[in-house]
N, C-alpha and C positions, 0 to 999 in steps of 0.2 A: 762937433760942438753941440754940447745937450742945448733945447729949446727954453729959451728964456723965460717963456712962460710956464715949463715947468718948476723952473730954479725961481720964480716970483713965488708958485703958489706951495712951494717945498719951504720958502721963507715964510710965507702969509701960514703953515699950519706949525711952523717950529717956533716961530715968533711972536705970534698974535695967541692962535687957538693953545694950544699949550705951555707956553712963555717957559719952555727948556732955558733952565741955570747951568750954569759950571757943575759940574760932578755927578749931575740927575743923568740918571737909568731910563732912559729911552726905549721902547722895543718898536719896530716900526713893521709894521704885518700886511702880505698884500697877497694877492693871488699875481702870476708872472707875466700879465697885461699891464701891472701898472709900476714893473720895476724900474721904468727909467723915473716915476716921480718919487718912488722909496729911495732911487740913488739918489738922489737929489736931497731928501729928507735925511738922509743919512748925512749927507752931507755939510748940510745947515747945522744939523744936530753937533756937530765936531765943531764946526765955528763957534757953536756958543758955549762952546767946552763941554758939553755931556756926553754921554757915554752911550754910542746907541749899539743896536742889537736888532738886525735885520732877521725876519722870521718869514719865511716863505711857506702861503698855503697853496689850496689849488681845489680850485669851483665844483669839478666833478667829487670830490669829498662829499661834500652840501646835497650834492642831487642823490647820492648813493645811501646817506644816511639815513635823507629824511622819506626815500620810497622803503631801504628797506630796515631802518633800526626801529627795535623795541621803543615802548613807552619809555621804559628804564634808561636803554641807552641815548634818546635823544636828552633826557634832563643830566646825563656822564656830563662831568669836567672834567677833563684829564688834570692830573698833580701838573704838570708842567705848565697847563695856562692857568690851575687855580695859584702855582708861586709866581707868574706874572705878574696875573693882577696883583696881588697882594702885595707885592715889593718893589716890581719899579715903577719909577715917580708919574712917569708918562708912557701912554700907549696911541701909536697912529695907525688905524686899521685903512689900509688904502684899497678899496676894491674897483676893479676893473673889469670887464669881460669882452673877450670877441662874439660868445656866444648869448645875447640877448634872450633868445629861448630857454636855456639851461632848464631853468626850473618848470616851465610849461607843463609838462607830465607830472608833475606831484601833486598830491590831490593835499588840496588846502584843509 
């Protein structure tokens, strides 16, 4: 039985913070620490009739980029998250990590 208090605060960001209508385009984006509150959010999102679209990233991405990508490619948007943004109604970026240090090595 998923924990109630994540299905509260999967309703308090589907509800309140983005007020998801019937037929709105949802993407709900997380690294895989915080997929039981994306199921959850996925799940609110269907209740209130919209349409979501679960997108899974992952932390070590972030740390590999920003030690070893160009000036050029840390300012890249990739086509798929610039037609994101651009077209669906709402986006919930949930992040989570086990690893609190993650970024510690990257020099600011």
């Amino acid at each position: 039985m998923p924990d109630s208090r994540t299905q509260k605060l999967a309703r308090l960001l589907v509800e309140h913070s983005t007020r998801v209508k019937e037929n709105e385009q949802v993407a709900i984006m997380g690294w895989p620490e915080a997929l039981p509150l994306m199921e959850a959010a996925y799940e609110a999102v269907l209740e209130r009739g919209g349409n979501p679209v679960l997108l899974l990233d992952y932390a070590l991405n972030d740390e590999i980029l920003l030690k070893k990508g160009s000036t050029a490619q840390l300012a890249y948007v990739s086509p798929i998250h610039r037609l994101a943004f651009e077209t669906l109604d709402a986006i919930l970026k949930i992040r989570a990590q086990s690893n609190t240090r993650l970024l510690s090595g990257v020099d600011p």
